[in-house]
TIMI-2910 file (N, C-alpha, C, CB; in pm, 1 decimal, decimal comma, always signed):
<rs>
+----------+----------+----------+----------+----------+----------+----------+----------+----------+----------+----------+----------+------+
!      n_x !      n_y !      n_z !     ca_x !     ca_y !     ca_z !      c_x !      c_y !      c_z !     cb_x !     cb_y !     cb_z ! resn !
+----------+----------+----------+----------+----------+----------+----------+----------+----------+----------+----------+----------+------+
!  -1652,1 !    -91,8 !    -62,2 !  -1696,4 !   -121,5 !    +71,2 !  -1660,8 !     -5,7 !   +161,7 !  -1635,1 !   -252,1 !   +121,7 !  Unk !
!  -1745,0 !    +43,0 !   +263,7 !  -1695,3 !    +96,9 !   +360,0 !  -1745,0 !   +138,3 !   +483,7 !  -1655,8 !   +168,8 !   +320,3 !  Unk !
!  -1688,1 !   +127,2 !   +595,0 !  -1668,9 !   +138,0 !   +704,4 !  -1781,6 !   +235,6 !   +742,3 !  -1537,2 !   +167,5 !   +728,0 !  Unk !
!  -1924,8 !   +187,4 !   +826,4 !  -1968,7 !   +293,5 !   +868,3 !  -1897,3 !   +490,8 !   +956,0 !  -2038,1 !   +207,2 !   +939,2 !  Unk !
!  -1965,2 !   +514,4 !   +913,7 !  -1878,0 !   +700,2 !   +961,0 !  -1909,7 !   +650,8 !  +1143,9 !  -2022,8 !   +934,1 !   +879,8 !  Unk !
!  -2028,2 !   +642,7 !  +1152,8 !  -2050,3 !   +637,3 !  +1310,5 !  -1935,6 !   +523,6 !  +1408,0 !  -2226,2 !   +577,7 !  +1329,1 !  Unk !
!  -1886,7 !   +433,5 !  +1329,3 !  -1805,4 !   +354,0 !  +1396,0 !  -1671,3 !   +378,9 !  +1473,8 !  -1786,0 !   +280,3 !  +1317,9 !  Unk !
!  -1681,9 !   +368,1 !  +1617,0 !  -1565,0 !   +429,1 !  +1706,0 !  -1466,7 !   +275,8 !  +1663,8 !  -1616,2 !   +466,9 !  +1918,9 !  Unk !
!  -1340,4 !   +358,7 !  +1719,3 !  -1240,8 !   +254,9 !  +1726,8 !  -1138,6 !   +295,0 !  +1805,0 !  -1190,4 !   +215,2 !  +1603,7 !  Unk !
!  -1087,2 !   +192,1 !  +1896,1 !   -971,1 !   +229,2 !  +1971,7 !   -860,2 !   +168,4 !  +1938,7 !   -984,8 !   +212,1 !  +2097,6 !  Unk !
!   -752,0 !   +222,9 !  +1996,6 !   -590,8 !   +150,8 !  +1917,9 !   -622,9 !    +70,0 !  +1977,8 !   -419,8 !   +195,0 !  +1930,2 !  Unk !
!   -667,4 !    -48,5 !  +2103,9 !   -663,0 !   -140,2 !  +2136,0 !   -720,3 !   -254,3 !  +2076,5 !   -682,6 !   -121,4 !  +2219,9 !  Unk !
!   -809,7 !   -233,2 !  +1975,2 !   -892,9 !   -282,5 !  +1879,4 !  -1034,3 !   -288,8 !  +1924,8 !   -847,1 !   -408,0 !  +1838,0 !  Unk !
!  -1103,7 !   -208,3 !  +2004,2 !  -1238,6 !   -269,9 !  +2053,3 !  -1312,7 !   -117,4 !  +1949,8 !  -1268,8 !   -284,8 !  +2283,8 !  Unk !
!  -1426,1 !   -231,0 !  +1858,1 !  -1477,7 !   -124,7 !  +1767,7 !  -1622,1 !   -124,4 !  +1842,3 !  -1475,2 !   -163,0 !  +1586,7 !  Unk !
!  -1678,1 !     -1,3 !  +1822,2 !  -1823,2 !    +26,5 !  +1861,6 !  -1908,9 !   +114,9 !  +1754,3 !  -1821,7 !   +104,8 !  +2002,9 !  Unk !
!  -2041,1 !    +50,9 !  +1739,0 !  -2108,2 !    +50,8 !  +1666,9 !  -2255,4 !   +190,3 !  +1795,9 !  -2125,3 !   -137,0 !  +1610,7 !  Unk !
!  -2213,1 !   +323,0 !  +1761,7 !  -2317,4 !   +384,0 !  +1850,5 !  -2466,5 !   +329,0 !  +1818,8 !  -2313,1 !   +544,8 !  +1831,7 !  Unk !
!  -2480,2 !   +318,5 !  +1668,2 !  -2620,8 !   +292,0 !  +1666,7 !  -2698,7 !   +184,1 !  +1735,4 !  -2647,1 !   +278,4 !  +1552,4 !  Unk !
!  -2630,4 !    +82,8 !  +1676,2 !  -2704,5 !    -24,7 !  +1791,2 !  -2634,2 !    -72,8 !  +1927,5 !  -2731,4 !   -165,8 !  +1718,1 !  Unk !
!  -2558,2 !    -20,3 !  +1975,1 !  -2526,0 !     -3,5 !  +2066,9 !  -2387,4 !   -144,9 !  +2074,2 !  -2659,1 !     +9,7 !  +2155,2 !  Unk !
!  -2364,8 !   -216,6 !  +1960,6 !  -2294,5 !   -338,0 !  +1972,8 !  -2105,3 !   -277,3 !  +1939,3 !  -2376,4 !   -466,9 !  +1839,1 !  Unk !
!  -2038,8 !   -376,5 !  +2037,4 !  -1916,7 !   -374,3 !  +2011,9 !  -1852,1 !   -465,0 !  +2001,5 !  -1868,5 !   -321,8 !  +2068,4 !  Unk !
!  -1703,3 !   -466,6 !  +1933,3 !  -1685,5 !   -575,0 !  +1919,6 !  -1466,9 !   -573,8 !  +1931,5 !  -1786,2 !   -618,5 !  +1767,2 !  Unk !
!  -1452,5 !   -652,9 !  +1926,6 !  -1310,0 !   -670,3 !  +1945,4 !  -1196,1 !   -715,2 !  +1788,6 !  -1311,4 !   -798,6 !  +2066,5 !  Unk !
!  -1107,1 !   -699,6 !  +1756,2 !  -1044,1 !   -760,4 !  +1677,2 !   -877,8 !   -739,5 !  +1740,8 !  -1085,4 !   -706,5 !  +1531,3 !  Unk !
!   -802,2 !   -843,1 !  +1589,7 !   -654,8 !   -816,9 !  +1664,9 !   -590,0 !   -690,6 !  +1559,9 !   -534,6 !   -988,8 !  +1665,7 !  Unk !
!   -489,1 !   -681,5 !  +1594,1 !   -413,6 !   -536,5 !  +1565,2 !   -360,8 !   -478,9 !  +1383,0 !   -255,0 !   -556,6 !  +1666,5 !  Unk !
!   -385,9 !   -646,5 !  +1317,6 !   -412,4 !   -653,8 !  +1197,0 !   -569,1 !   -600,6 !  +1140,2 !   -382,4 !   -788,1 !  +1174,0 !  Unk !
!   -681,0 !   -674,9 !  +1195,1 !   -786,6 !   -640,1 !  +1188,5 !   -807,2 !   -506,3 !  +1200,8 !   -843,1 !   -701,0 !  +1256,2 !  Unk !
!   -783,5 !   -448,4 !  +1306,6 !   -833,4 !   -299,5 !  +1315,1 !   -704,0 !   -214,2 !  +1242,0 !   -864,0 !   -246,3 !  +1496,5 !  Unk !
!   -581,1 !   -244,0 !  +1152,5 !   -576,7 !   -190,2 !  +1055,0 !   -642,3 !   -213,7 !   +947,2 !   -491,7 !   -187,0 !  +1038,0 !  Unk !
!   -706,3 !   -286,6 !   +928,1 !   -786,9 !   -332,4 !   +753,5 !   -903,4 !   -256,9 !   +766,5 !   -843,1 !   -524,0 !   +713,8 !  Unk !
!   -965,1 !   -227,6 !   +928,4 !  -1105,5 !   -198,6 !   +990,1 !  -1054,0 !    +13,8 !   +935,9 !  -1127,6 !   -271,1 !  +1236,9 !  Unk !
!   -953,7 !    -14,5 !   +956,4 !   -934,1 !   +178,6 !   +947,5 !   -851,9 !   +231,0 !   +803,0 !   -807,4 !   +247,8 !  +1107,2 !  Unk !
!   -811,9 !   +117,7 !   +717,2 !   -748,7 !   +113,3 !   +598,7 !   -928,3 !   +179,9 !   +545,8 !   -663,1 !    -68,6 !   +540,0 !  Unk !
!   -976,0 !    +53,2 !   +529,8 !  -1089,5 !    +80,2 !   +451,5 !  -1170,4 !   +208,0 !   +478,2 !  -1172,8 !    -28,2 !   +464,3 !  Unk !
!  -1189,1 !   +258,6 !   +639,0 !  -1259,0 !   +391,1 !   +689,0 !  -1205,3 !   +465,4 !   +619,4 !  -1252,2 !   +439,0 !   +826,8 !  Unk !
!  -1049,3 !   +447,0 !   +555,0 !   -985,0 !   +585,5 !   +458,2 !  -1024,4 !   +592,1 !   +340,4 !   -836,0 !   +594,3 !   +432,6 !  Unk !
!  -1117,9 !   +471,6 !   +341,3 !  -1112,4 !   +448,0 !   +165,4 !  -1024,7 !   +394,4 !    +36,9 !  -1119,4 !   +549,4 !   +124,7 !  Unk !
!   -937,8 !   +344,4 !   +110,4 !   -847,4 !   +219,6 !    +75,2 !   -973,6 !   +135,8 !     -6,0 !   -769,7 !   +125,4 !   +235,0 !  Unk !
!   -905,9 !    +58,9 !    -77,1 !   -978,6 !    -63,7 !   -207,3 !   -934,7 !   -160,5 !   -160,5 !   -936,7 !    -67,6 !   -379,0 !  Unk !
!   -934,6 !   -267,6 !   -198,8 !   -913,1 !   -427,0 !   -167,2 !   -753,7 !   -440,8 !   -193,5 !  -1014,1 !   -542,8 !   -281,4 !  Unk !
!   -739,2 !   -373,8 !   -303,0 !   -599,9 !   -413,3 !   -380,0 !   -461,8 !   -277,6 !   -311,8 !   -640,7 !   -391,7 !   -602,4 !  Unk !
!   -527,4 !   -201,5 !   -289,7 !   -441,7 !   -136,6 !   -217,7 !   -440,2 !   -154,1 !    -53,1 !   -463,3 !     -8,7 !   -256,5 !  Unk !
!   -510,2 !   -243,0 !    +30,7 !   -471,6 !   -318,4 !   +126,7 !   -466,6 !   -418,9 !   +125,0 !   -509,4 !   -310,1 !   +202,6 !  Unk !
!   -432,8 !   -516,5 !    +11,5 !   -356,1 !   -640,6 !     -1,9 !   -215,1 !   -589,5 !    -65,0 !   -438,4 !   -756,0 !   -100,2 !  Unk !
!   -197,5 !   -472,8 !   -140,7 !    -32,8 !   -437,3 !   -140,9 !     +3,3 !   -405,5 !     -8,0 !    +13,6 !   -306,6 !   -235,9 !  Unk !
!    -85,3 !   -350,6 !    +71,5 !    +13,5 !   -275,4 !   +213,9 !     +5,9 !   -351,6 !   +295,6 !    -25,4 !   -138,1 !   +291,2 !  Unk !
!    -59,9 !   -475,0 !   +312,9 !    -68,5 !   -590,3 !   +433,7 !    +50,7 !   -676,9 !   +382,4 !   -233,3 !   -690,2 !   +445,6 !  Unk !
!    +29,9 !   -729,6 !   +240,5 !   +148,8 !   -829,2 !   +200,8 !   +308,1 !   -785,7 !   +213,8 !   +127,7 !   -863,4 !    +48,5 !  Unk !
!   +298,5 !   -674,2 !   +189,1 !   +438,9 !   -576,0 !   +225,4 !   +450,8 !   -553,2 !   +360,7 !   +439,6 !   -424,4 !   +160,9 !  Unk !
!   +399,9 !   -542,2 !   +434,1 !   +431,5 !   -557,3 !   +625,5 !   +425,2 !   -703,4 !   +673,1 !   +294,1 !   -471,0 !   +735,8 !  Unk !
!   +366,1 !   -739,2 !   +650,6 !   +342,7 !   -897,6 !   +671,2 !   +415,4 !  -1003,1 !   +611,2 !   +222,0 !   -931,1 !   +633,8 !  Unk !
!   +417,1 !  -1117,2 !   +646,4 !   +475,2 !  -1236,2 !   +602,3 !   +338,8 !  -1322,0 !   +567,4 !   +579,8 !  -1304,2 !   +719,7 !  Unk !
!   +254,9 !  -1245,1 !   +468,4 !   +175,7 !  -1341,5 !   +407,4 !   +139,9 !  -1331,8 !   +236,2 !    +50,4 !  -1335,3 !   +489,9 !  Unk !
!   +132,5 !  -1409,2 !   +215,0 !   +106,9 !  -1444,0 !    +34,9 !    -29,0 !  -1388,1 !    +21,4 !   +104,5 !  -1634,7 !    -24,2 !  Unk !
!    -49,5 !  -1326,8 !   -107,9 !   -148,9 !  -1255,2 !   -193,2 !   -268,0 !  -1373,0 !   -147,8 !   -101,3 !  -1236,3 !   -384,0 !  Unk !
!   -281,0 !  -1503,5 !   -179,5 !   -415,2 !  -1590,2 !   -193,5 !   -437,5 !  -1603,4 !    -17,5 !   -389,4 !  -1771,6 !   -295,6 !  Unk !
!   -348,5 !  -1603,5 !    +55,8 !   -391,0 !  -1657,8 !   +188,5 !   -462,9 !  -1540,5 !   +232,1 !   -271,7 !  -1707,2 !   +292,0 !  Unk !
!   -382,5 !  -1366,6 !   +184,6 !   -482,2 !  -1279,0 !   +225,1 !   -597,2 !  -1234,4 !   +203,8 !   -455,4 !  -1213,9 !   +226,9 !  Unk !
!   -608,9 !  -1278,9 !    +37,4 !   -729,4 !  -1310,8 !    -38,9 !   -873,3 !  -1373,2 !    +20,9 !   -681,1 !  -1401,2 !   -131,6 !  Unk !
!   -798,6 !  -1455,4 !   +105,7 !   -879,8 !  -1577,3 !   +146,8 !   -981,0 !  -1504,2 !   +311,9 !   -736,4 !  -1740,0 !   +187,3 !  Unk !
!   -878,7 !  -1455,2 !   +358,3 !   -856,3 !  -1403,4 !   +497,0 !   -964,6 !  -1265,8 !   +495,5 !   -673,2 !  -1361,1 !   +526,1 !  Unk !
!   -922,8 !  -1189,6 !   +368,6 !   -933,2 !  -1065,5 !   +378,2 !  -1089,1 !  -1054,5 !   +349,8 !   -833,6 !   -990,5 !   +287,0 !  Unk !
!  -1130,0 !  -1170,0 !   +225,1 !  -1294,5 !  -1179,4 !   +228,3 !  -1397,8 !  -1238,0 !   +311,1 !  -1328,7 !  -1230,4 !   +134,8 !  Unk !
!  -1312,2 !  -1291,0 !   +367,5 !  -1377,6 !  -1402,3 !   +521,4 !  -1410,0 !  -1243,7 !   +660,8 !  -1164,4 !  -1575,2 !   +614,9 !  Unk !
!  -1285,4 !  -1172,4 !   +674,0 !  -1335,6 !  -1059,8 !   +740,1 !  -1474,1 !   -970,0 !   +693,2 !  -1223,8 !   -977,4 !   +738,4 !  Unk !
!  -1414,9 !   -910,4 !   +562,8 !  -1519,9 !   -830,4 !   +545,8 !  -1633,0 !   -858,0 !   +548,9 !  -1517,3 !   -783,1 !   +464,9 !  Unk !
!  -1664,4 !   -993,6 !   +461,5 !  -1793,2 !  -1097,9 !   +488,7 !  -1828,4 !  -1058,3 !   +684,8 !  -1721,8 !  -1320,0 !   +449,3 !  Unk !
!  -1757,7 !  -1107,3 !   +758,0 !  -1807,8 !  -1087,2 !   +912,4 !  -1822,9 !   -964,9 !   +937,9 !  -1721,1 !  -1135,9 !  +1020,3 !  Unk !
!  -1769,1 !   -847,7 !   +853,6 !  -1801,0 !   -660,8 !   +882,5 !  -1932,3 !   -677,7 !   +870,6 !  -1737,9 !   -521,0 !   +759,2 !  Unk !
!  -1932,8 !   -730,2 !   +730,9 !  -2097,7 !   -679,9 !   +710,7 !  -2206,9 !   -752,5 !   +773,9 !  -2142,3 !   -685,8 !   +563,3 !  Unk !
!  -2203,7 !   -837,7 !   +788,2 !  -2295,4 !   -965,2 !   +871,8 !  -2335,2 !   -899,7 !  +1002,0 !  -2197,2 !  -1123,3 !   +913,4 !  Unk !
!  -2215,6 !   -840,4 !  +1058,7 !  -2213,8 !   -756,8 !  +1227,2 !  -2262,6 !   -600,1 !  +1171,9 !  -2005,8 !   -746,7 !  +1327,4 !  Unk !
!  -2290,3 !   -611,5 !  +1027,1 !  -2365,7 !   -463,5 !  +1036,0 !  -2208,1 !   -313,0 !  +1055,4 !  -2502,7 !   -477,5 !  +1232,6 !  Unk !
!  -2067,9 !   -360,1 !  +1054,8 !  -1953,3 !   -261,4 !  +1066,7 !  -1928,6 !   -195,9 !   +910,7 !  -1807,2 !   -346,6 !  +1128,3 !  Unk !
!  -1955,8 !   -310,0 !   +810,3 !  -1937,0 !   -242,7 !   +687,3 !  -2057,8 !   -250,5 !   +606,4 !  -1823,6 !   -295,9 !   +614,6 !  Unk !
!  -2057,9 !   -178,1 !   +469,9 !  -2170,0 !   -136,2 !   +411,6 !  -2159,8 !   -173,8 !   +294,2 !  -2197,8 !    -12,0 !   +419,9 !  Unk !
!  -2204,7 !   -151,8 !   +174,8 !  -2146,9 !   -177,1 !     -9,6 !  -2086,5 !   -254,9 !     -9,9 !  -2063,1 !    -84,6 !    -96,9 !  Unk !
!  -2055,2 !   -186,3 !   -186,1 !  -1951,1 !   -364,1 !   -221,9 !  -1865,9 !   -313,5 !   -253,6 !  -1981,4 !   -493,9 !   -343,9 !  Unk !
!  -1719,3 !   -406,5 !   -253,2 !  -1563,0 !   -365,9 !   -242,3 !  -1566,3 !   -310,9 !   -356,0 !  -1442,0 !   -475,9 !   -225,6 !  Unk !
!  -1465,0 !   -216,1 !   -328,5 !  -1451,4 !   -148,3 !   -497,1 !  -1246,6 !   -236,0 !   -490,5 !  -1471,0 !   +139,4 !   -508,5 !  Unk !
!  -1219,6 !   -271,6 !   -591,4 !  -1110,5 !   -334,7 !   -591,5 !  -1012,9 !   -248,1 !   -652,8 !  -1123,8 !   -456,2 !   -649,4 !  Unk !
+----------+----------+----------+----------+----------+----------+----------+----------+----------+----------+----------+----------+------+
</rs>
């Protein structure tokens, strides 16, 4: 999966999409997973680095983490399919 190139992002979390002109907001978790993946991070190497900062279990992020990307791509922010 990954992160369109054109996609702005601010530390505050508000992402913008130049092409179609849409933006959008997330929280401070989100727009690390939103800029993990822009690096090219895999699924499994930001479920080791979220579960290790975080106080959450492998399945809840599992759960969490495909429910986002599912909404990246739907809003047109992400592209392909996860490489794990």
């Amino acid at each position: 999966m990954n992160i369109k190139k054109n996609i702005a992002l601010s530390d505050s979390g508000f992402v913008f999409d130049p092409s179609s002109g849409d933006s959008f907001s997330t929280n401070p978790i989100g727009l690390e997973i939103i800029k993990l993946l822009k690096n090219g991070k895999s699924a499994d190497e930001i479920k080791k680095h979220v579960t290790s900062a975080y106080m959450i279990d492998e399945n809840s992020f599992e759960k969490d983490f495909y429910d986002f990307v599912n909404m990246l791509q739907k809003l047109k922010i992400a592209e392909g399919e996860d490489k794990k």
